[in-house]
C-alpha positions as CSV (number, residue, x, y, z in Angstrom):
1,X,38.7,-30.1,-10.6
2,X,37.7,-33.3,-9.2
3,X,33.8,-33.9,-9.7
4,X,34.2,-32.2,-13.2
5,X,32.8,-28.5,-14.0
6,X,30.8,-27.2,-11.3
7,X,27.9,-30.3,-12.6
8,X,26.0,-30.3,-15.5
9,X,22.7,-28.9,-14.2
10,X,22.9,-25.7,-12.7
11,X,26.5,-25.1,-13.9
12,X,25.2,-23.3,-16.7
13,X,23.5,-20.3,-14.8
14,X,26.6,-20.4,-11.8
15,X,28.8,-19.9,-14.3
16,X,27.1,-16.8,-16.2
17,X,26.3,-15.2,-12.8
18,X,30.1,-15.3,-12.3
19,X,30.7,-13.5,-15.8
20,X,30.8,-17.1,-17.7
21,X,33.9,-17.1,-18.4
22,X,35.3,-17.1,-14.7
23,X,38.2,-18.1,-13.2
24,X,40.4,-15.2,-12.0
25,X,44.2,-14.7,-13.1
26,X,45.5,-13.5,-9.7
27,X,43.9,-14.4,-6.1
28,X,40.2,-14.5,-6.3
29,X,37.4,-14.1,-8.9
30,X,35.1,-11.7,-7.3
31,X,31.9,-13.4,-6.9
32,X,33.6,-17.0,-7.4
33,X,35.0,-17.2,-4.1
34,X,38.8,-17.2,-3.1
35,X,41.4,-19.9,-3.7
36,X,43.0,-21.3,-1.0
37,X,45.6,-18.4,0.1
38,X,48.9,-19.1,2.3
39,X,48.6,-18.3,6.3
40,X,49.1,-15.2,7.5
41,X,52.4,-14.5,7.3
42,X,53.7,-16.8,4.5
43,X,54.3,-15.2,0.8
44,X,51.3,-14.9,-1.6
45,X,52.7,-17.7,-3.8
46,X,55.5,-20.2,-3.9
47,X,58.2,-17.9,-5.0
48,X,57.2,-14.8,-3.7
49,X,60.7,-13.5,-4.7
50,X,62.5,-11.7,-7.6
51,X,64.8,-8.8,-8.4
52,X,67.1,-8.2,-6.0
53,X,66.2,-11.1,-3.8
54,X,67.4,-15.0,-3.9
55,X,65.1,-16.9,-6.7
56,X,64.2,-20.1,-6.0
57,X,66.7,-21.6,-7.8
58,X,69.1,-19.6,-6.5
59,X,68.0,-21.7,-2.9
60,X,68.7,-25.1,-4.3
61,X,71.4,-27.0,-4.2
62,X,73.8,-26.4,-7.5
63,X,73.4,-30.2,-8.9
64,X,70.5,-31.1,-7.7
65,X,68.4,-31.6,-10.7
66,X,64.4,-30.0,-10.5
67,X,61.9,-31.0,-13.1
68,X,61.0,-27.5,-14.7
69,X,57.8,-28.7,-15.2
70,X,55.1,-30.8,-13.5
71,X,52.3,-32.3,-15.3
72,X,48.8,-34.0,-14.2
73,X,45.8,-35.8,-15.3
74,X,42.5,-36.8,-14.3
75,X,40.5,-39.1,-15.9
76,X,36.6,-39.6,-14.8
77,X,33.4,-41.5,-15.9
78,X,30.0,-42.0,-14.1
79,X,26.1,-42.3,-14.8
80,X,23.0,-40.5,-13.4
81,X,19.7,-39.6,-13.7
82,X,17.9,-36.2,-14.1
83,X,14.2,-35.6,-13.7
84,X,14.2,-32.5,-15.6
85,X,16.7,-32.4,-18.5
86,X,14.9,-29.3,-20.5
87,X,13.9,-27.2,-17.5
88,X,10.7,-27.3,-18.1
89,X,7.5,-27.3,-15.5
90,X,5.0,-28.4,-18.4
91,X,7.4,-30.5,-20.3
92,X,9.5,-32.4,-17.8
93,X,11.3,-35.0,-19.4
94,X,13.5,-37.6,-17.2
95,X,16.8,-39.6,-18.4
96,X,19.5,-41.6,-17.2
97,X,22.9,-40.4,-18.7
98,X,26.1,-41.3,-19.1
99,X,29.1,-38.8,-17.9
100,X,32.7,-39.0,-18.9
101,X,35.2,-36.2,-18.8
102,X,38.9,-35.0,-17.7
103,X,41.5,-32.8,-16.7
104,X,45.2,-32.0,-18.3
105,X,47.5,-29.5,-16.1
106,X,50.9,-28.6,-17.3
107,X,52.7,-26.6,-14.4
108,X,56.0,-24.1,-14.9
109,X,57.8,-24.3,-11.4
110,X,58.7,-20.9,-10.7
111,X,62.5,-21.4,-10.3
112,X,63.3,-18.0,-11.8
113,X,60.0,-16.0,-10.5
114,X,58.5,-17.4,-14.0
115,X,55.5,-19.5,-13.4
116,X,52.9,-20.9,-16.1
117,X,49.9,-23.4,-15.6
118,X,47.8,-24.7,-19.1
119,X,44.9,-26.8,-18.3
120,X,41.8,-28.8,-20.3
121,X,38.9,-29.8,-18.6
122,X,35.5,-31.0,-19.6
123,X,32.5,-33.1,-19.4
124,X,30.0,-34.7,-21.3
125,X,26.8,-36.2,-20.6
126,X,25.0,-38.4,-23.0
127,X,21.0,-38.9,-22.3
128,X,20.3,-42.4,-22.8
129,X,16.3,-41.5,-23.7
130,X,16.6,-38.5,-26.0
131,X,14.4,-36.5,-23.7
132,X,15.0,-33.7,-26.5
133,X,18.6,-33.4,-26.3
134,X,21.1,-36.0,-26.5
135,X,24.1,-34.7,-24.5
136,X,25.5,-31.5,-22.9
137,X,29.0,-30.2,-22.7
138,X,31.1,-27.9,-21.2
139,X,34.9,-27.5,-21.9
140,X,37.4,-24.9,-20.6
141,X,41.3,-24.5,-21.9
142,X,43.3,-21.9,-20.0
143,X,46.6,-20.4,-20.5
144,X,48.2,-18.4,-17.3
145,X,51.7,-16.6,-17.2
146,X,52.9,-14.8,-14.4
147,X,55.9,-12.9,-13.2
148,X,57.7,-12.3,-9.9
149,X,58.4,-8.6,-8.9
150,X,60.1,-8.6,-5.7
151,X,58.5,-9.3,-2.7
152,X,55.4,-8.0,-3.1
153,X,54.6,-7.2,-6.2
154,X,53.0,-10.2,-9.1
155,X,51.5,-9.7,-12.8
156,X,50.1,-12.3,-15.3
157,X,48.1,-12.5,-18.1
158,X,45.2,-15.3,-18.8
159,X,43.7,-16.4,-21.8
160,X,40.5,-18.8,-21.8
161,X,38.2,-20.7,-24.3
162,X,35.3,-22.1,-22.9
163,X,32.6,-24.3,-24.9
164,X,28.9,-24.7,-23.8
165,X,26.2,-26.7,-25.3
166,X,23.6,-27.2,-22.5
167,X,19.9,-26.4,-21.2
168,X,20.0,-22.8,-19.6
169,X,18.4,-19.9,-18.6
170,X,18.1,-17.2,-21.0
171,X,17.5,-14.2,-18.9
172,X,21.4,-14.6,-17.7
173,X,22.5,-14.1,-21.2
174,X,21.0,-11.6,-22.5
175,X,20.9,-9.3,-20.0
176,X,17.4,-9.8,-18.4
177,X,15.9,-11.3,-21.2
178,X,13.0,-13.8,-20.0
179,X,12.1,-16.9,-22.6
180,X,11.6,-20.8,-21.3
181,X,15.0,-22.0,-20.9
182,X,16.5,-24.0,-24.1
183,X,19.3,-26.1,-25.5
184,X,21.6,-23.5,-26.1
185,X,25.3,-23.9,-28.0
186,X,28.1,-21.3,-27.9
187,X,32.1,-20.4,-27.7
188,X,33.7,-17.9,-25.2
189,X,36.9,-16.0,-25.2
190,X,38.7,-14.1,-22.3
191,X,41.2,-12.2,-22.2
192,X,42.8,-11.0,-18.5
193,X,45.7,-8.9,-17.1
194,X,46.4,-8.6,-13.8
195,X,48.4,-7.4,-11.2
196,X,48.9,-8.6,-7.4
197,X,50.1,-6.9,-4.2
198,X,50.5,-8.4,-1.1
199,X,50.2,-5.2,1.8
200,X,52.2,-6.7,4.6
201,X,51.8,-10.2,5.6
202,X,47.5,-10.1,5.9
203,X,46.7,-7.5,3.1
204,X,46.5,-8.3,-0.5
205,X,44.5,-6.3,-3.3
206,X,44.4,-7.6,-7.3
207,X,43.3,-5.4,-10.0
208,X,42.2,-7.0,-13.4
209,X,40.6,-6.3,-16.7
210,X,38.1,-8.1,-18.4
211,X,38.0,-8.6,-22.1
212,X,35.4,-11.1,-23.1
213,X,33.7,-12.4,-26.7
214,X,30.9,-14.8,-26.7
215,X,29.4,-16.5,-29.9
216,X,26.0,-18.0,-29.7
217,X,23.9,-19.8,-31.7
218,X,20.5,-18.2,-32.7
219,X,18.1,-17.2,-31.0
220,X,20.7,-16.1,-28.3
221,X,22.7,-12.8,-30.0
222,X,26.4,-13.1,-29.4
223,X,28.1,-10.1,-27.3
224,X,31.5,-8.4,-26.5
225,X,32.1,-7.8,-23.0
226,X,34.7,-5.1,-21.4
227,X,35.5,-3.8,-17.9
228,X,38.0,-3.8,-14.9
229,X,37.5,-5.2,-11.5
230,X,39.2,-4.5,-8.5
231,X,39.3,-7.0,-5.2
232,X,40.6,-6.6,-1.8
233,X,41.8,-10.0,0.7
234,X,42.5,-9.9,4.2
235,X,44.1,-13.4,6.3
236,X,43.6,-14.0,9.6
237,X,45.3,-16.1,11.7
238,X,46.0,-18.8,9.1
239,X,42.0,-19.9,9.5
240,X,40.6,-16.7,8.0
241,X,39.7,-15.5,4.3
242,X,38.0,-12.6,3.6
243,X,37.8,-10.5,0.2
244,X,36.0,-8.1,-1.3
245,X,34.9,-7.3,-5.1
246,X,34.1,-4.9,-7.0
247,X,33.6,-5.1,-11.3
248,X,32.1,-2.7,-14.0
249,X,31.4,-4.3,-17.4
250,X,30.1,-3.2,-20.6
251,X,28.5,-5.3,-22.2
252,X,27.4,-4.7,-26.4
253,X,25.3,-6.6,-28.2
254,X,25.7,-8.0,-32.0
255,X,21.9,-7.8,-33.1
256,X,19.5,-7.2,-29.9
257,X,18.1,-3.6,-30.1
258,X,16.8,-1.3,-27.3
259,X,13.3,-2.2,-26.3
260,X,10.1,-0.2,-25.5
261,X,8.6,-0.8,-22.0
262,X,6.3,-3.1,-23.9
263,X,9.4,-4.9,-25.2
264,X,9.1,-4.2,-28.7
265,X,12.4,-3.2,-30.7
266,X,13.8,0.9,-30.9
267,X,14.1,0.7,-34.3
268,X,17.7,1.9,-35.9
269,X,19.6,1.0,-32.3
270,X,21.7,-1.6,-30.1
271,X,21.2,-3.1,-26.8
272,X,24.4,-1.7,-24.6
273,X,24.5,-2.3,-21.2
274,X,26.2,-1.3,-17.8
275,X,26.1,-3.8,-15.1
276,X,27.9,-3.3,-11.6
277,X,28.7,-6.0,-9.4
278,X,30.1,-6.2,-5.4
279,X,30.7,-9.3,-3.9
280,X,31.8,-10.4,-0.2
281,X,33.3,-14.0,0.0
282,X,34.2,-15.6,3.6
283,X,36.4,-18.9,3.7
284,X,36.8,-20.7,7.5
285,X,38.8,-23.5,8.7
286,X,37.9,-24.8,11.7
287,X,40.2,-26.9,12.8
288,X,44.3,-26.6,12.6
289,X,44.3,-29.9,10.4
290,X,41.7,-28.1,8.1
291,X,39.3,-30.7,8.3
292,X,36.1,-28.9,8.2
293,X,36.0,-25.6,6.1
294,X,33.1,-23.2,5.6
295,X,32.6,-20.5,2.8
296,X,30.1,-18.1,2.5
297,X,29.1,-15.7,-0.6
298,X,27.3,-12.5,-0.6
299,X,26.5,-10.7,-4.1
300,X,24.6,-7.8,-5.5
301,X,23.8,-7.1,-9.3
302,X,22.9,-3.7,-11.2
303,X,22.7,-4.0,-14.6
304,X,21.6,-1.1,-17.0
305,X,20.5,-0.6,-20.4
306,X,21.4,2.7,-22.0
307,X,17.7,3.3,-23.4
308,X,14.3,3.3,-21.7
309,X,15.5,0.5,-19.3
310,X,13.3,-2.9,-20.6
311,X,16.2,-5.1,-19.7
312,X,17.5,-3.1,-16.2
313,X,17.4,-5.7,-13.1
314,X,18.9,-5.7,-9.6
315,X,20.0,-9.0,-8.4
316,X,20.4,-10.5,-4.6
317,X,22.3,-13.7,-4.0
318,X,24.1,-15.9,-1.2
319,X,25.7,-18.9,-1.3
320,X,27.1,-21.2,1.9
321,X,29.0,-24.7,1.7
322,X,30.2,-26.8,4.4
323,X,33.1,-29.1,3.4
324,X,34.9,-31.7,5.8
325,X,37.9,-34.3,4.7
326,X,40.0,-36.5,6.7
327,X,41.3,-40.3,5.7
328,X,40.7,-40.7,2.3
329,X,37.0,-39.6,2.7
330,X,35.6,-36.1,1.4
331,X,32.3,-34.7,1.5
332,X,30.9,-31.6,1.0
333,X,26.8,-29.7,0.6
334,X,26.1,-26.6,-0.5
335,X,23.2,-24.0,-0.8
336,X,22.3,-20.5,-2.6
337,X,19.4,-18.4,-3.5
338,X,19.3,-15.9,-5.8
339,X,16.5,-12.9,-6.6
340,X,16.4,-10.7,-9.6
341,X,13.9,-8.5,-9.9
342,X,13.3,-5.8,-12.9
343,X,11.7,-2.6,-12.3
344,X,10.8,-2.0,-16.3
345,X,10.4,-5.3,-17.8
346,X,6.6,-7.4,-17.3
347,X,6.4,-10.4,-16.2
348,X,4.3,-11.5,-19.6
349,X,2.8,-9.5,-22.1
350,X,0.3,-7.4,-20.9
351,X,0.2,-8.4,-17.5
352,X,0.7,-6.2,-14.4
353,X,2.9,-7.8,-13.0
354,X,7.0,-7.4,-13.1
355,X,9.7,-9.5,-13.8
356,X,11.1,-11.4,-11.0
357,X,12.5,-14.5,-10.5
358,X,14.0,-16.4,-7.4
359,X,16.3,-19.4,-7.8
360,X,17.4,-21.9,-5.2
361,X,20.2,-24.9,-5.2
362,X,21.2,-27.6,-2.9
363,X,24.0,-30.2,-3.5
364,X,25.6,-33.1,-1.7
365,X,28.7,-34.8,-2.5
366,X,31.1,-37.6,-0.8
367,X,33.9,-39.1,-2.6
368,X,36.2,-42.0,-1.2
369,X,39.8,-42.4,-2.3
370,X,40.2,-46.0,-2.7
371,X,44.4,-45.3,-3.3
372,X,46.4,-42.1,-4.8
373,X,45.3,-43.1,-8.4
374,X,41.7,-44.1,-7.6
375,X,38.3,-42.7,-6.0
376,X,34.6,-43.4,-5.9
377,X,31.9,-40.7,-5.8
378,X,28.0,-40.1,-5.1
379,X,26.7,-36.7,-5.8
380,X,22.9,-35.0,-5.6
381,X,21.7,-31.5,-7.2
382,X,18.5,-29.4,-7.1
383,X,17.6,-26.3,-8.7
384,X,13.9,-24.7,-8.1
385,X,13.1,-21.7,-10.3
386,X,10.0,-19.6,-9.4
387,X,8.7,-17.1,-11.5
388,X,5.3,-15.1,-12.9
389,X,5.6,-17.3,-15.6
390,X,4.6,-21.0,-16.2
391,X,7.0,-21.3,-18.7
392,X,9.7,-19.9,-17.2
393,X,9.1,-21.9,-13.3
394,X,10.7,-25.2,-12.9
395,X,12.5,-28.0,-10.4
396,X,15.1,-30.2,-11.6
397,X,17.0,-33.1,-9.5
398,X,20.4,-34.9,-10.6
399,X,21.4,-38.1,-8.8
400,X,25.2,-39.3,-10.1
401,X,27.9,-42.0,-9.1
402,X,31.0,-42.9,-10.8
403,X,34.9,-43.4,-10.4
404,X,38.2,-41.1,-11.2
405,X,41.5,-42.2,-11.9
406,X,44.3,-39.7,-11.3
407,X,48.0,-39.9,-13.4
């Protein structure tokens, strides 16, 4: 996770958009992007064995002695500057910060078709001039087990606890609602089962189910999210990733109530919504050493109250990132816009016009390994929000440098 989560600026709404929690059990997260999957024609994972067929440890030699575990850690600090720590077009407020953070892995060798992974990571960023908050965080612990069924066949189970306290938008939490973005504190739980089969040696589908708690702090209402999702790879020729996503979730609210179309409460109810997401994810390597890679993102959002539809949207988005690495050096730049749009919902009160906003993102980053322990790294990030309303419209820049030491 070298760079730390995602960045402390626009991780916030890249990590909602994926369903906050993210992180898939088996294969891919559906509008995450894929992991790095085997060429065509190897076995889905390391071990790709299991009843009835030779287990990994069955391949070994008999006293040659293989560490059931393998552990890792990653240790990173830097400082930065941000132009526009609360998000704010009318109240921009600029600080240089301070970021330290890590990563723990604890890896189960699948000798036996058994395989486990438990992993902390974090960040923290302290603002050196109080600009209205004084640091933001986000943490994620993970627990994975999986199991081996033959050839073709994998299951596993993954829990997660993530904790955010950071400047975000509001309207990706709850579920459309528009407010100026705001220092915002809160503790997610996940819950996911899965099962994997590989079709052959190029077709691969997972199916997993979602079930997700989130605890906020007022004036954000906490929520329980439920619902399955189903996703489809293809490989080709060892340079090729393609999948496709699909994922229904339920999503109930604590407090929130159904609103009129003037947004005023439906007295004696509560806010449930349906939101239906597809997403189409292409990773290319362009070169046999895999020095340059591209990935591309496509993704649509419905999302649906079950009253007069106040907080209904639709949501467009694409992503693209270009990544190249060869002798110790790494760098990589990315770019997505995003439009939401609500059909109900106006864009302030008693105005005309409707709810929309469109987001955009750029980021650069090169990192140097200076040995196998040791690298250096420069990183840039930009998020432009345009909306109806002032309050809501903003541009934010983060400049950061620093150093991580790997164990």
């Amino acid at each position: 996770m070298a760079g730390g989560l995602l960045g402390v600026r626009a991780a916030g709404r890249a990590l909602f958009l994926a369903g906050w929690l993210g992180g898939a059990a088996l294969g891919t997260d559906v509008f995450a992007g894929p992991d790095s999957p085997p060429p065509a024609g190897a076995p889905a994972t390391a071990a790709e064995s299991g009843a009835g067929d030779p287990t990994l440890k069955d391949l070994l030699p008999p006293d040659l002695a293989l560490p059931l575990w393998d552990k890792s850690m990653e240790l990173r600090t830097g400082v930065g500057w941000q132009n526009n720590v609360l998000l704010s077009d009318s109240n921009r407020k600029n600080s240089g910060f301070l970021a330290t953070g890590g990563e723990a892995v604890a890896l189960r060798i699948p000798l036996d078709g058994w395989q486990a992974r438990f992993s902390m990571a974090g960040d923290d960023y302290v603002f050196w001039r109080n600009p209205g908050v004084t640091h933001e965080d986000l943490w994620v612990a993970t627990g994975q087990v999986s199991k081996d069924w033959g050839e073709n066949w994998k299951t596993s189970l993954l829990f997660q606890y993530t904790y955010l306290n950071q400047v975000v938008d509001l309207y990706d939490l709850v579920s459309n609602l528009h407010d100026p973005p705001l220092a915002l504190e809160g503790h997610g739980l996940l819950l996911r089962p899965a099962v994997r089969q590989q079709l052959g040696d190029d077709w691969w589908w997972v199916g997993e189910f979602d079930g997700g708690r989130q605890f906020f702090r007022a004036p954000v209402d906490s929520f329980t999210r439920l619902g399955p999702r189903l996703i489809l790879g293809r490989h080709w020729g060892g340079r090729t990733d393609l999948t496709l996503g699909y994922a229904l979730q339920e999503t109930a609210y604590d407090h929130e109530s159904e609103a009129n179309p003037d947004g005023t409460p439906v007295a004696g109810t509560a806010l449930r919504t349906w939101r239906q997401q597809v997403g189409l994810t292409v990773r290319h390597y362009w070169d046999g050493a895999r020095h340059w890679q591209t990935d591309g993102h496509l993704g649509f959002t419905d999302s649906r109250d079950e009253g007069g539809g106040y907080y209904n949207y639709r949501e467009f988005g694409a992503t693209a990132q270009l990544r190249w690495a060869a002798a110790g050096w790494e760098a990589r730049g990315g770019l997505g816009l995003s439009y939401r749009a609500a059909p109900v919902q106006a864009a302030a009160v008693g105005a005309p016009e409707k709810f929309r906003v469109t987001v955009g993102t750029g980021d650069v980053r090169v990192e140097k390994a200076l040995n196998k322990w040791c690298k250096v790294y420069g990183a840039w990030e930009r998020t432009v929000s345009l909306t109806d309303s002032p309050e809501e419209s903003y541009h934010a820049n983060t400049f950061s440098a620093g150093m991580e030491w790997i164990f």
